[in-house]
C-alpha positions as CSV (number, residue, x, y, z in Angstrom):
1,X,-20.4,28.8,24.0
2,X,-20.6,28.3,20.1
3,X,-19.3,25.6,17.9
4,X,-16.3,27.7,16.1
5,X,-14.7,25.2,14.1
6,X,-15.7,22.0,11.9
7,X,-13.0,19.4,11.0
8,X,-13.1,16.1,9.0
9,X,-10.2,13.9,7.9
10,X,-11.2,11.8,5.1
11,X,-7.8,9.6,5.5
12,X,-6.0,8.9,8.5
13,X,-3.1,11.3,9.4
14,X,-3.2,13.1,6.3
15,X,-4.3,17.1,6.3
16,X,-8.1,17.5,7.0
17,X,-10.9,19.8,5.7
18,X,-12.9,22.8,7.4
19,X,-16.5,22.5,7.0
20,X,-19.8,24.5,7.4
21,X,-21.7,21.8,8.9
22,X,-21.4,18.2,9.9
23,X,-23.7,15.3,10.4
24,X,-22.5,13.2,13.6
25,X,-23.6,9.8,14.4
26,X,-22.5,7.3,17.3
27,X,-19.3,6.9,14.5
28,X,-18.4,10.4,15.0
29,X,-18.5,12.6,11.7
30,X,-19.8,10.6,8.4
31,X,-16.5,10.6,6.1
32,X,-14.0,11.1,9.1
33,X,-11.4,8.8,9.1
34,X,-12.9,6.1,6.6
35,X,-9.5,5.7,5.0
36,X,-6.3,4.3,6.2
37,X,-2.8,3.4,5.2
38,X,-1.3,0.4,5.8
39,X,2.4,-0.7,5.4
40,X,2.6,-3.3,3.0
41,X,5.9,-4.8,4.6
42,X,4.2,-5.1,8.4
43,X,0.9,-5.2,7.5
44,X,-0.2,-2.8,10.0
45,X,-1.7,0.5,9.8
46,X,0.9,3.6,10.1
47,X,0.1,7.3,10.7
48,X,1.9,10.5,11.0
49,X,3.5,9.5,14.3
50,X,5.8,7.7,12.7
51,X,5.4,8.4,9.1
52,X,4.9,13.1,9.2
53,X,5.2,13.1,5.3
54,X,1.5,11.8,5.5
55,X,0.5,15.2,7.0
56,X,1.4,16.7,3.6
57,X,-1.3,15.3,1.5
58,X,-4.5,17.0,1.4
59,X,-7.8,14.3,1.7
60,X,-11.4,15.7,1.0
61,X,-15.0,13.7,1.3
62,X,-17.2,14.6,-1.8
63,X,-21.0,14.9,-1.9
64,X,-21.3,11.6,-3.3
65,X,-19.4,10.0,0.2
66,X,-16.4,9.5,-2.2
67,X,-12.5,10.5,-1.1
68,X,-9.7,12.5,-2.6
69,X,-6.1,11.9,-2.0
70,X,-4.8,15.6,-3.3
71,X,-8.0,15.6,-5.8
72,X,-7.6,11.8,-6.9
73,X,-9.7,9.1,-6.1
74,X,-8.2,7.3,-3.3
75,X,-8.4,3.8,-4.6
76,X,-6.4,5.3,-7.8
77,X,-2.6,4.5,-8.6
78,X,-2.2,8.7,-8.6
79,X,-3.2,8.6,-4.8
80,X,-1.4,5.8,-4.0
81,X,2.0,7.1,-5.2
82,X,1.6,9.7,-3.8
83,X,0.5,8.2,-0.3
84,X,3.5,5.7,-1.0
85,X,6.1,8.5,-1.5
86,X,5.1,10.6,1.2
87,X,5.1,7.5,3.4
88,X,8.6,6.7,2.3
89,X,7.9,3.4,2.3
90,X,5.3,0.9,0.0
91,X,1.8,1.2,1.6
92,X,-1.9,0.4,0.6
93,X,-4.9,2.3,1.2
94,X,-7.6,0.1,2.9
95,X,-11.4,1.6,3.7
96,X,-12.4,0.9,7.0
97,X,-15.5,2.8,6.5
98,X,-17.7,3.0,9.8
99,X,-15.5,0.9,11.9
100,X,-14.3,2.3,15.5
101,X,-11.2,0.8,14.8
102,X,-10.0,4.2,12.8
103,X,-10.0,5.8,15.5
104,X,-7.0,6.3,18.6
105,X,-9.3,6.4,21.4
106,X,-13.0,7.4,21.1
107,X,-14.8,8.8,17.7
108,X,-14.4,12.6,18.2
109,X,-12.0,15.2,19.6
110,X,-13.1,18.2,20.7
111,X,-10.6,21.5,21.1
112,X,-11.3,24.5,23.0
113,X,-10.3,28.2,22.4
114,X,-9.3,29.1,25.1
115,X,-7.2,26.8,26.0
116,X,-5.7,26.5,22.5
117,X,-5.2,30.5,23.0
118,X,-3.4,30.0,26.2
119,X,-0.7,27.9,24.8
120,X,-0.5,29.8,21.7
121,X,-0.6,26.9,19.2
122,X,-1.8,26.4,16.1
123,X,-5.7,24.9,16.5
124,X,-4.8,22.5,13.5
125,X,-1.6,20.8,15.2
126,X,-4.0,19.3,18.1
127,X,-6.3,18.1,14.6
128,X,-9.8,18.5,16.4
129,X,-12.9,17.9,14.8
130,X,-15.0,20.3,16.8
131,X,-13.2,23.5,18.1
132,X,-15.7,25.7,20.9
133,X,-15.2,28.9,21.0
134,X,-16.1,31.5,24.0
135,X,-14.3,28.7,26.7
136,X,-12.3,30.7,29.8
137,X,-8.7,29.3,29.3
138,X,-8.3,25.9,30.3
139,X,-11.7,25.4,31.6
140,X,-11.8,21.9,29.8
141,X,-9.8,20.7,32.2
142,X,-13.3,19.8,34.3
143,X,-15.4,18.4,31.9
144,X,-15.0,14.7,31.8
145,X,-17.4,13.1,33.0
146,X,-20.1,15.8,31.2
147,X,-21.9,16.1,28.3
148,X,-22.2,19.0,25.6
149,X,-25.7,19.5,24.1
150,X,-26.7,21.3,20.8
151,X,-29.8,20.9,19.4
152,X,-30.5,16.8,19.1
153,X,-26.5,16.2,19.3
154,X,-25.1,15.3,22.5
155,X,-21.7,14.1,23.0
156,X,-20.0,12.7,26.0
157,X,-16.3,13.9,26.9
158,X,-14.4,10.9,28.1
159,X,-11.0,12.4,29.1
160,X,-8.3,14.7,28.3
161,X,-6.3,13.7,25.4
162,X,-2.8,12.4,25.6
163,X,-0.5,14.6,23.2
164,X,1.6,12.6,20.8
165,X,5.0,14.1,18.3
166,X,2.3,14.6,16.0
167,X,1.8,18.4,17.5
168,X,5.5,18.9,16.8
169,X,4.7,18.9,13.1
170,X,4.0,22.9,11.6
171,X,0.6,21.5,9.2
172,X,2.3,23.9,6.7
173,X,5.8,23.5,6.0
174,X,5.8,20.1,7.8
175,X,9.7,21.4,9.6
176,X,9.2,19.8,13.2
177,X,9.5,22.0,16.4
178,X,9.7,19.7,20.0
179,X,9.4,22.2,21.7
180,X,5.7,22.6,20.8
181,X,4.8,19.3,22.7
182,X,7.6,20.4,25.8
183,X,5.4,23.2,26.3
184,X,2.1,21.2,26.5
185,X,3.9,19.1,28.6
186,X,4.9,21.6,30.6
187,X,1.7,24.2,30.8
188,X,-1.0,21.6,30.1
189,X,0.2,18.1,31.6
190,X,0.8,16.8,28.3
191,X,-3.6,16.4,27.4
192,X,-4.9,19.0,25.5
193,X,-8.5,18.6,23.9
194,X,-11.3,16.2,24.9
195,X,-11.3,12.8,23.5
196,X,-15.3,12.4,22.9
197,X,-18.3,10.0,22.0
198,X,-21.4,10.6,20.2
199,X,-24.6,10.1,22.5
200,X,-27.2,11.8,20.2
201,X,-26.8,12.1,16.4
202,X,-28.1,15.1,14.8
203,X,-26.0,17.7,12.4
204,X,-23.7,20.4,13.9
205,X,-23.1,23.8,12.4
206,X,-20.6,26.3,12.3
207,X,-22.0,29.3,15.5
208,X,-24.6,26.8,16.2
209,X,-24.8,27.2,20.4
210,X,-23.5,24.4,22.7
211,X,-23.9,23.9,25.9
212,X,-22.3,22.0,29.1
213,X,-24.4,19.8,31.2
214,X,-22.7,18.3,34.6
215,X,-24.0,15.2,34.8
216,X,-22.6,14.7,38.4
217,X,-21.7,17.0,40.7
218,X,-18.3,18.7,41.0
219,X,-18.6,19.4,37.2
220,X,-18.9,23.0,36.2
221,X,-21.5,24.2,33.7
């Protein structure tokens, strides 16, 4: 197996960034998720669940450990109306920076091919950050509980993730199709990907090798 696919998502729900390599840390990906919005009238964070215009901005992490909302800084009134109008609603934009409460459930998610093949969906409506490629179907399916090891980097895989309304969104035109999470639902039990820690820091590539380690038995490497 080989890592195929990088992802980062500077801000929370909007559209992420492909990358080359990626350094991982027990906060998952450095720049992942640092940036949130918040509804001004609840007070509470919101994402593309409830709010899909989000899913049209593009966000980007710079060299410097800086983010762009659609090439503005994100603490800049440019970003923020345009966060606010794709929000439809008045929102700030609050850095959480390293904190785990960014995330939905643990730091990383991790796709495979195959079983991204086997549905036929778009890899970028499940919004992975690490997608493996040169996996048999839906051979995920038996890895909780295991570990995936490449070079120093070792990450734990928790569970199956629960799919949300979010897949139903096309990452392009933004038109929403149901029938996209009916058919997880229906061929994959409604979990798709691998909800993830990070055991081992180190830097991932693009084709760097990964492999599975059973840590107990009844887990297929």
């Amino acid at each position: 197996m080989h890592v195929q696919e990088l992802w980062r998502y500077p801000v929370k729900s909007m559209r992420g960034e492909r990358l080359d390599e990626a350094a991982l840390d027990q906060t998952g990906i450095k720049g992942d998720r640092n940036i949130v919005v918040v509804s001004e009238a609840r007070d509470q964070m919101i994402t593309a669940r409830t709010h899909p215009g989000l899913l049209g901005l593009q966000a980007s992490f710079t060299e410097d450990g800086g983010t762009l909302i659609e090439g503005h800084p994100w603490d800049s009134s440019p970003a923020l109306g345009l966060a606010r109008k794709a929000a439809g609603e008045p929102v700030r934009l609050v850095n959480l920076g390293a904190g785990t409460e960014r995330f939905d459930v643990l730091p990383l998610l991790v796709a495979t091919d195959g079983a991204i093949r086997e549905l036929g969906l778009d890899l970028r409506r499940l919004r992975p950050n690490i997608v493996i490629g040169g996996v048999f179907g839906q051979a995920e399916r038996r890895w909780p509980g295991a570990s995936l090891l490449s070079g120093a980097v070792v990450i734990d895989v928790a569970q199956l993730r629960s799919r949300c309304v979010m897949t139903t969104f096309d990452p392009d035109t933004l038109q929403q199709d149901l029938g996209v999470l009916r058919k997880i639902v229906r061929e994959a039990e409604g979990k798709l990907a691998l909800d993830c820690a990070v055991a081992g820091p180190g830097v991932l590539h693009a084709g760097d090798a990964i492999f599975l380690h059973a840590k107990t038995k009844g887990h297929v490497s």
